[in-house]
C-alpha positions in Angstrom: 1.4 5.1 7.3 1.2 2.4 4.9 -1.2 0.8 2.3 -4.9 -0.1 3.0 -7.4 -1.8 1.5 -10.8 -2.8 1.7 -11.5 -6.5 0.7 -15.4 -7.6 2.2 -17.9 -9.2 -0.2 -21.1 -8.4 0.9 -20.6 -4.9 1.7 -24.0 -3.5 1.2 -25.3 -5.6 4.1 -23.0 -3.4 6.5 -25.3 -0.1 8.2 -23.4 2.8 9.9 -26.3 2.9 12.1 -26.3 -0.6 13.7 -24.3 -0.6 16.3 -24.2 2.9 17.9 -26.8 5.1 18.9 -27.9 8.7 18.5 -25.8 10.3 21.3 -22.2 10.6 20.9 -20.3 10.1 24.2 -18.8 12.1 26.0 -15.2 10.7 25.5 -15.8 9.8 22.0 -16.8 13.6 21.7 -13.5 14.6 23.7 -11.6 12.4 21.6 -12.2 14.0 19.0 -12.0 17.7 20.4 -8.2 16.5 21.0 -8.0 15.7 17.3 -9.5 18.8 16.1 -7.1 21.1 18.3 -4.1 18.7 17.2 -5.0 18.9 13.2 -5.3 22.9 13.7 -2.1 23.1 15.4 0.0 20.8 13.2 -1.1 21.5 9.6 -0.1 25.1 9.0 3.6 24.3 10.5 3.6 21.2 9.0 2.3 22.8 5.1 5.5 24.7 4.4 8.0 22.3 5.2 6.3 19.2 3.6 6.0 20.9 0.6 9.7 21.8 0.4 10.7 18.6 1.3 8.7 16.9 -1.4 8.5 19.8 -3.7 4.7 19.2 -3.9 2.1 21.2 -5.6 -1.1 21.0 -4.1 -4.4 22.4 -4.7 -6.8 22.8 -1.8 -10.3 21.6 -1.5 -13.0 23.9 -1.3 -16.8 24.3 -0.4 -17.0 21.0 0.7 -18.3 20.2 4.0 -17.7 16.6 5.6 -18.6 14.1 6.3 -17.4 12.8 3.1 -15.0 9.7 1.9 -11.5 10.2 0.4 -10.1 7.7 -2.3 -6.5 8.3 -3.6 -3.8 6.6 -5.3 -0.6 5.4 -3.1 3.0 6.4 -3.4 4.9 6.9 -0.3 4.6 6.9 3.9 3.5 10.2 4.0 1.0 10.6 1.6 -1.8 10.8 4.1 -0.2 14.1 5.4 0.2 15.4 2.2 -3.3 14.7 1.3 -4.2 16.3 4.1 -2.8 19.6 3.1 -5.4 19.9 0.6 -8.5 19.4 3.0 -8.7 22.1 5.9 -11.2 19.7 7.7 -9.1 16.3 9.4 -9.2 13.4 7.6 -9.5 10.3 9.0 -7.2 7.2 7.5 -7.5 3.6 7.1 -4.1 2.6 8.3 -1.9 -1.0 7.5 -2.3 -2.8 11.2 1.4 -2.6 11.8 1.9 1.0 12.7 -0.2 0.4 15.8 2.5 -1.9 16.6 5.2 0.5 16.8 5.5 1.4 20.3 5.8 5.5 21.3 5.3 6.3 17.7 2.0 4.3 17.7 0.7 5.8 20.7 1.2 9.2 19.7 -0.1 8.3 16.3 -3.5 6.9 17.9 -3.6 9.7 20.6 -3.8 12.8 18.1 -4.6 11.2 14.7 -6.2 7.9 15.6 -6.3 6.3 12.3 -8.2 3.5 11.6 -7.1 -0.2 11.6 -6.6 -2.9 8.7 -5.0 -5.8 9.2 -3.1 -6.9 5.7 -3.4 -10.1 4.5 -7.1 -10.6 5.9 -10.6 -9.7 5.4 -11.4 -7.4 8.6 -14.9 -6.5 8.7 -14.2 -4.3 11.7 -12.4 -2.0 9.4 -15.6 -0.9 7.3 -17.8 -0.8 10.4 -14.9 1.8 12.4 -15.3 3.9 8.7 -18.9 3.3 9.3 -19.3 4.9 13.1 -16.7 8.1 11.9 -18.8 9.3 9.2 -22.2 8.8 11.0 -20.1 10.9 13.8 -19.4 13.4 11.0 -16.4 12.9 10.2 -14.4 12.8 6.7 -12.4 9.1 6.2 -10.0 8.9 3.8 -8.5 5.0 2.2 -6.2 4.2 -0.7 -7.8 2.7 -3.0 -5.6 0.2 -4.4 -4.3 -1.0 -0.5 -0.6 -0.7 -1.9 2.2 1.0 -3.1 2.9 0.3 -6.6 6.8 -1.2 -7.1 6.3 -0.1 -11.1 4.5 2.8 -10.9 1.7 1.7 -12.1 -1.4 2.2 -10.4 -2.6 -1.3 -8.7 -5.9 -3.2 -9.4 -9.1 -1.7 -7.3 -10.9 -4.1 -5.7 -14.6 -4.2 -6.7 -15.6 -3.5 -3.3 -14.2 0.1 -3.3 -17.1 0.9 -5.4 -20.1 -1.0 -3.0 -18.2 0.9 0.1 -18.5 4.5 -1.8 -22.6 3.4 -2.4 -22.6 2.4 0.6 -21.4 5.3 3.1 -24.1 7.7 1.8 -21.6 10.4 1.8 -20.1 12.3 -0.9 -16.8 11.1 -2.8 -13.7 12.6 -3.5 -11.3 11.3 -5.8 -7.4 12.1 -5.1 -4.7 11.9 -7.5 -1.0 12.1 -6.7 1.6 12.3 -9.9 5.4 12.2 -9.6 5.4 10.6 -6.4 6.5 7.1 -7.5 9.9 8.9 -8.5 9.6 10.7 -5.4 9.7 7.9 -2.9 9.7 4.5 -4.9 8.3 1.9 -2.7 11.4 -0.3 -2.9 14.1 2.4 -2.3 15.8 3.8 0.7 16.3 7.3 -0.4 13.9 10.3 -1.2 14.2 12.0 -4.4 13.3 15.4 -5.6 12.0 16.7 -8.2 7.7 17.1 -8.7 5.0 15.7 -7.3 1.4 17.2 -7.3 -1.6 16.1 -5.0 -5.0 17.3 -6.5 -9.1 16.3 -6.4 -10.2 14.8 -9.4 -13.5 14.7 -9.0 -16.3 15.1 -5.9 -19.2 12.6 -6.5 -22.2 13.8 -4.7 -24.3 11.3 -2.8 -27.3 11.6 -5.6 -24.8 10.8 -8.0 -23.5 7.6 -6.8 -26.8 6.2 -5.8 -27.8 6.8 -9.5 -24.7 4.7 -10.4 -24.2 1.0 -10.4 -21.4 -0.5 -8.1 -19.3 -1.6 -11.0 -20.0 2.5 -12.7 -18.2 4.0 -9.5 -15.4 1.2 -9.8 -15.2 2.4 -12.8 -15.4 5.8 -12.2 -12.5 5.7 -9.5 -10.1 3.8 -11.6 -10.1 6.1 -14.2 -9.4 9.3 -11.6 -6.9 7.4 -10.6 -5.2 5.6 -12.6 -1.7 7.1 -13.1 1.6 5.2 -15.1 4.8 6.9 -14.0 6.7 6.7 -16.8 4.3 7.4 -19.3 4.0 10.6 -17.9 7.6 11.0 -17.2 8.8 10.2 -21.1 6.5 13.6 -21.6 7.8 15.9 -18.5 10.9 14.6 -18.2 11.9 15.7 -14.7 14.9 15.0 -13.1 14.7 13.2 -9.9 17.9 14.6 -7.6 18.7 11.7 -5.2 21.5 9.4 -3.3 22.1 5.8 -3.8 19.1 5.9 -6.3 19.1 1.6 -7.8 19.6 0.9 -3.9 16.6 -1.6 -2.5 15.6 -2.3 -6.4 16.3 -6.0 -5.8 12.9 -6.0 -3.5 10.5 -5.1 -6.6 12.8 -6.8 -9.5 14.2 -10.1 -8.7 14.2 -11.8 -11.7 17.1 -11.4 -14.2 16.5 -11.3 -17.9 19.6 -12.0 -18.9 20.7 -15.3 -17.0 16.8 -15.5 -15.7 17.5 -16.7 -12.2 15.5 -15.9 -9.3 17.4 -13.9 -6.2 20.4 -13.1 -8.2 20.5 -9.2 -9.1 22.2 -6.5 -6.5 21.7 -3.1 -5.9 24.8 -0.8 -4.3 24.6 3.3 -5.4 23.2 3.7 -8.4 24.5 0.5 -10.0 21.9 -2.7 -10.0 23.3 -6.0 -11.0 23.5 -9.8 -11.5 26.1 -12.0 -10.7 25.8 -13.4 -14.0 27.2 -10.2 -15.3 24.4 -8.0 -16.3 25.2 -4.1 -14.8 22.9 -1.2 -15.1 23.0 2.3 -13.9 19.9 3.6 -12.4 19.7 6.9 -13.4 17.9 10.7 -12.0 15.0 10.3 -14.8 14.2 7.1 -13.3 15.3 4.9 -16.4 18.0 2.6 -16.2 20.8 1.9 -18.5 22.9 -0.9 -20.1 19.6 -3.2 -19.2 17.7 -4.8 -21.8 14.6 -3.0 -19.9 15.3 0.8 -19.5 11.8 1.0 -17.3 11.1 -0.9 -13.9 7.5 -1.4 -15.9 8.9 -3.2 -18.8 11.2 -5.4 -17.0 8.1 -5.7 -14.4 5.8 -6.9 -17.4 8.7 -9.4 -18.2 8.7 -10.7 -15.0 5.0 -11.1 -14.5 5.3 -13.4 -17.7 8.5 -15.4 -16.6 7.0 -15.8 -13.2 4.0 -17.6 -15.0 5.9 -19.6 -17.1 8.4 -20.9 -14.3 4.9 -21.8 -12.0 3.4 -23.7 -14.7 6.7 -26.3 -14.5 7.4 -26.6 -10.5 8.5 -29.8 -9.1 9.0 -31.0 -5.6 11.7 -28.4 -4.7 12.4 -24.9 -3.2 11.6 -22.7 -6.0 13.5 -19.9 -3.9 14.7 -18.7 -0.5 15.9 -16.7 2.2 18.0 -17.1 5.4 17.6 -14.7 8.7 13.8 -14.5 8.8 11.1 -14.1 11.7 7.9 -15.1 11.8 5.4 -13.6 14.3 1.8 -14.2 15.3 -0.7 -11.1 15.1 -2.8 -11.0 18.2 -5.8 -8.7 19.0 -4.7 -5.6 20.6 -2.2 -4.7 17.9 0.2 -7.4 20.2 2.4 -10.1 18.6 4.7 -12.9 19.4 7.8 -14.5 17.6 7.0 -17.9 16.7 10.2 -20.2 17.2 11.6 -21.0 13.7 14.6 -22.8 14.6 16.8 -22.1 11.8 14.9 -18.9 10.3 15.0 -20.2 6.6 12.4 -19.5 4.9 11.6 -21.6 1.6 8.8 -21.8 -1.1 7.6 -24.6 -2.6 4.4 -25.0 -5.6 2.2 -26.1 -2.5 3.7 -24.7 0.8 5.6 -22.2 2.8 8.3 -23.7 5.1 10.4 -21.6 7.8 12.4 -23.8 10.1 9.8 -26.3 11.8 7.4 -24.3 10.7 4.6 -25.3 7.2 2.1 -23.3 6.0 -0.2 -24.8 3.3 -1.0 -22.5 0.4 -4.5 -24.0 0.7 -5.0 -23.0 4.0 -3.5 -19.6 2.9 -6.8 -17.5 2.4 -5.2 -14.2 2.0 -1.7 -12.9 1.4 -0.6 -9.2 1.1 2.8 -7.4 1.9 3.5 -3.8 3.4 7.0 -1.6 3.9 8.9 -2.8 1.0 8.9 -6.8 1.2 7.2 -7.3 4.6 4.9 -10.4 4.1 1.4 -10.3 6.0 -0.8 -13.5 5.4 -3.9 -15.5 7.0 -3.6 -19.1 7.5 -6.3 -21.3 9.3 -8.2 -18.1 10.6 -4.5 -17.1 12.0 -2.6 -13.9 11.2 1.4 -14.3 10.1 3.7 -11.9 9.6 7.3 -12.5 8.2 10.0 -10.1 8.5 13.7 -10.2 7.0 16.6 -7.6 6.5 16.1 -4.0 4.1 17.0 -6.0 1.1 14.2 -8.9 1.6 12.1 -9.6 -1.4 8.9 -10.7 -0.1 7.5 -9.8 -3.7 8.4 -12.8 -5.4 6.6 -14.8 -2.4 3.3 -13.0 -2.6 3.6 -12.8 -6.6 4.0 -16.4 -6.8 1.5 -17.2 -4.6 -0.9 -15.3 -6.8 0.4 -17.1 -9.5 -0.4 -20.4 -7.9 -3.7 -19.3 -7.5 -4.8 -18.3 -10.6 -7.0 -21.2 -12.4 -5.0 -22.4 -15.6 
């Protein structure tokens, strides 16, 4: 399971009790009978293992009785299941729209779990009114707040509407805090690491409580439970991170070199991570890398964030980047989809556009743009819903960071 987010304006206009009525029915009552007898079964095999294999310390939840909302910070694939280890009551998540798409896997997902929908890189209002109908049903729902993994380890910006859902709901809040699991499973490697992680509740917000606060107070409120910056807290704990071919898949979070400071040029094989322009650094089991003129994925992140700015400001009428091999597919109700014929499958970005083989997309007509795996890119054009796809070492970062860029009023 990947990133999710909640993006509506207008949120408080959205009742749980619109459309459904008093009585439960009968199959949505044996549905989740199957889900119940599925969780019971599952978590105390799956407790033991999960916490060897991530060498997790988690604390459980106790005297609270659902239905309640869950916002936590994001790290890795599994972090629903390890969240769940601290709740004995199932959790319910909000789940990236392309793991419905995933054939067997999917439909044993949805049969015994049956997570809830978003599709990235639009606003889905049926999203908030499924979270709705599960807690009026009595049932506990749990979303990342941010609606991504962090590539820095930094936790991501929350979306004022986090804050309106929580007053929303009615329900109480808990807040869930992961640390150590950026090093664990960085979003843009191949490879687990091991060395800590720890999943814990920060804080339960009862309902009075959030009703006395304002919107923008629980905001707030969750960003500071979860706000967590890896390497902060590593230069304190300093623990080592055992791991194989640890800088390998770095190229999709940093592809901007600060030496020669040309786009799609830097390498990752092993532990080594370099340019062709020469620049070589050794990523190493403290997360730091060495013989760079950043030794933190944040700093050189920062650096990028402000050379990314600087190269948008001066675009002409060219390619400012590209990539070769890459499929585009349209996202059809029914979690179905279709490859759209690209003829040459290069993909190329330009200050006003997105071209792949006969293929334009406007970046006006672009109203949303979001990525999930590691450089997956999900957008909405023209009320339509886009996916592009490319090999393990495709940086659909720099796309979706430059679009932002574009975006941002000068």
């Amino acid at each position: 399971m990947t990133e999710v987010v909640i993006v509506l304006a207008g949120i408080q206009e959205i009742s749980p009790y619109r459309e459904m009525g008093d009585d439960m029915s009968e199959d949505i009552a044996k549905k989740y009978r199957r889900h119940a007898r599925a969780h019971r079964i599952i978590l105390p095999l799956a407790r033991p293992i999960l916490k060897w294999i991530f060498r997790l310390e988690s604390r459980s939840v106790t005297g609270l009785k659902g239905p309640f909302l869950v916002y936590a910070n994001h790290n890795g694939d599994l972090d629903p299941a390890l969240i769940q280890l601290s709740f004995s009551e199932l959790l319910y998540f909000v789940a990236s729209e392309h793991v419905f798409r995933l054939g067997m896997p999917s439909r044993l997902l949805i049969r015994y779990f049956d997570p809830i929908s978003r599709l990235k890189g639009s606003t889905d209002m049926s999203t908030v009114r499924d979270i709705m109908r599960r807690l009026k049903d009595g049932k506990n729902v749990c979303i990342f707040a941010e609606g991504n993994r962090s590539f820095n380890g930094v936790t991501g910006p929350i979306p004022p509407s986090i804050g309106k859902l929580a007053k929303a709901c009615k329900v109480p809040l808990v807040t869930y805090k992961f640390e150590g699991g950026y090093f664990t499973t960085p979003r843009w490697a191949y490879t687990l690491r091991r060395g800590l992680m720890r999943g814990y509740a920060v804080h339960v917000y009862t309902v009075e409580q959030l009703k006395e606060m304002g919107a923008d107070e629980v905001n707030a409120a969750i960003k500071a439970d979860l706000s967590e910056d890896a390497y902060t807290r590593q230069a304190i704990e300093k623990v080592r991170y055992k791991g194989r071919r640890l800088a390998e898949g770095l190229e999709t979070a940093l592809f901007i070199c600060p030496k020669c400071e040309q786009i799609g040029t830097l390498v990752s094989r092993d532990n080594e991570f370099s340019c062709t322009c020469g620049l070589k650094a050794t990523f190493d089991e403290y997360g730091y890398l060495n013989g760079a003129p950043y030794s933190t994925i944040t700093e050189w992140d920062v650096w990028q964030g402000q050379k990314l700015s600087e190269i948008s400001g001066k675009l002409a009428d060219d390619p400012v980047f590209g990539d070769k091999g890459v499929t585009v597919r349209r996202i059809h109700g029914g979690h179905s989809s279709e490859i759209i014929d690209t003829g040459s499958g290069q993909l190329a970005m330009y200050q006003d556009r997105i071209e792949c083989g006969g293929l334009t997309f406007d970046l006006d007509d672009i109203s949303d743009m979001a990525l999930y795996g590691r450089g997956n890119i999900a957008f909405t054009s023209q009320l339509k819903h886009y996916v592009i796809t490319a090999g393990p070492s495709f940086c659909g970062r720099k796309y979706l960071e430059l679009y932002n860029q574009l975006r941002t009023p000068r």
